[in-house]
C-alpha positions, 0 to 999 in steps of 0.5 A: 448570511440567511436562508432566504426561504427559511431564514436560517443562520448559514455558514459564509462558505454554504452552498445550500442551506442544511435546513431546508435545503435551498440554494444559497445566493451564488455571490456569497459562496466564497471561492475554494480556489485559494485552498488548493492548487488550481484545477488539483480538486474538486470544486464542489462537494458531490454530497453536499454542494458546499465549496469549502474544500480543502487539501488534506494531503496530495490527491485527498480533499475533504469538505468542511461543512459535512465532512465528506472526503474526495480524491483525484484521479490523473485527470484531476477528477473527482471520485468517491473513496469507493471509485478510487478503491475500484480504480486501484484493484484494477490496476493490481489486476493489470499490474498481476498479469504483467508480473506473471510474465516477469515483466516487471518493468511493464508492472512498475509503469502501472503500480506507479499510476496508483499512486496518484490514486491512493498515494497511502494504501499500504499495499501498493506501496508495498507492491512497488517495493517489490517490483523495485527490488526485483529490478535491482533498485534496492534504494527505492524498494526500501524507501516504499517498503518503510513507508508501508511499514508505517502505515501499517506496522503490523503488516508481516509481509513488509518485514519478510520484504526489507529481509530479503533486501538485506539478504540480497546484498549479503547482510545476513545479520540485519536480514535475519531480526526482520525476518524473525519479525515477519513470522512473529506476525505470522504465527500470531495472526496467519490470516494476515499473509497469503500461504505462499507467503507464509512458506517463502517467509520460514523459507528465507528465515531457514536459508538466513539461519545456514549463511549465518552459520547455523545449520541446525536452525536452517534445517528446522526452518526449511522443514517447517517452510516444505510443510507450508508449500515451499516449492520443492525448486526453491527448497532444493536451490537452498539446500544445494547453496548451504550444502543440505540433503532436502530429501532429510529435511 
């Protein structure tokens, strides 16, 4: 197909021609229809006009011919990846506000709307875990947590998390190599985590160590946990479970 004002080679698919930047003739522009389920993307790409967009994985579509990528939002809208990310802290937001309330079952409802959003960030995956595992549903926190640890392994706060699911169901001996992961990745890189994370991290190490039966060990982790901010609540709630003075902490 050629340019009909600059007579330039085109690809079948082009909207407009990359040259000169005319539109195409509309009966050679070939349908996207087949490429994706009806009404699930855009139909033509906000930045270059092309309609050879194709799926890359549930609610991300990419444009062949310049390379753009798009998302859907629940309305089947397209949006940049900029729109998206505005969309998605603002339901981390919402979702916040919920969780200061302990009303977890109001925050799951709109982490979830997330995912038809960015159905791989990391972090909302991350944070649905939590809210799972705070609702007593071990299964589905696992099952978000590992697919937040795969798409970032190296994200300590994911192994503090699947530690405190082991821990919680009393398997002290699997929680504890993940909780040493955790602050593996802490101490290299403390950047990464938030201070009250960091301080829950050692702290849950310490309480992991004395169900063990390593007493010594709880009480240099506990320690370490009251100089990061551990709350004095939290830290007198485990010293009183292992039969600990904190004030000698």
């Amino acid at each position: 197909m050629l340019c009909k004002r600059c007579g330039s080679r085109l690809p079948d698919e082009a909207a407009f021609c990359p040259a000169c930047g005319a539109q195409a003739p509309h009966d050679a522009i070939t349908s996207a229809g087949t490429w994706f389920e009806e009404g699930a993307a855009p139909a033509v790409c906000a930045s270059c006009g092309s309609r050879s967009i194709r799926i890359v994985r549930k609610g991300e579509y990419l444009c062949e011919y310049c390379g753009s990528r798009f998302f859907t939002n629940g309305q089947d809208v397209a949006a940049s990846e900029e729109d998206v990310t505005a969309e998605l802290m603002a339901l981390f937001e919402e979702a916040a506000k919920y969780e200061s309330r302990d009303q977890i079952s109001s925050e799951l409802r709109v982490l979830l709307k997330g995912l038809d959003l960015a159905p791989e960030n990391s972090t909302l995956l991350l944070k649905l875990g939590r809210a799972y595992w705070r609702l007593g549903f071990a299964e589905q926190a696992m099952e978000y947590f590992h697919k937040a640890e795969a798409l970032d392994p190296d994200n300590p706060t994911v192994y503090c998390n699947i530690g405190n699911v082991y821990f919680t169901q009393g398997q002290y001996a699997a929680a504890k190599p993940l909780y040493e992961k955790a602050l593996a990745g802490i101490e290299a890189n403390p950047m990464r985590v938030s201070g009250n994370d960091i301080a829950v991290s050692y702290g849950n190490y310490g309480n992991c160590l004395g169900k063990l039966g390593d007493l010594e060990g709880a009480k240099k982790y506990l320690s370490l946990a009251k100089t990061k901010g551990y709350s004095r609540e939290s830290l007198r709630n485990v010293c009183r479970q292992l039969g600990l003075n904190p004030k000698r902490l």
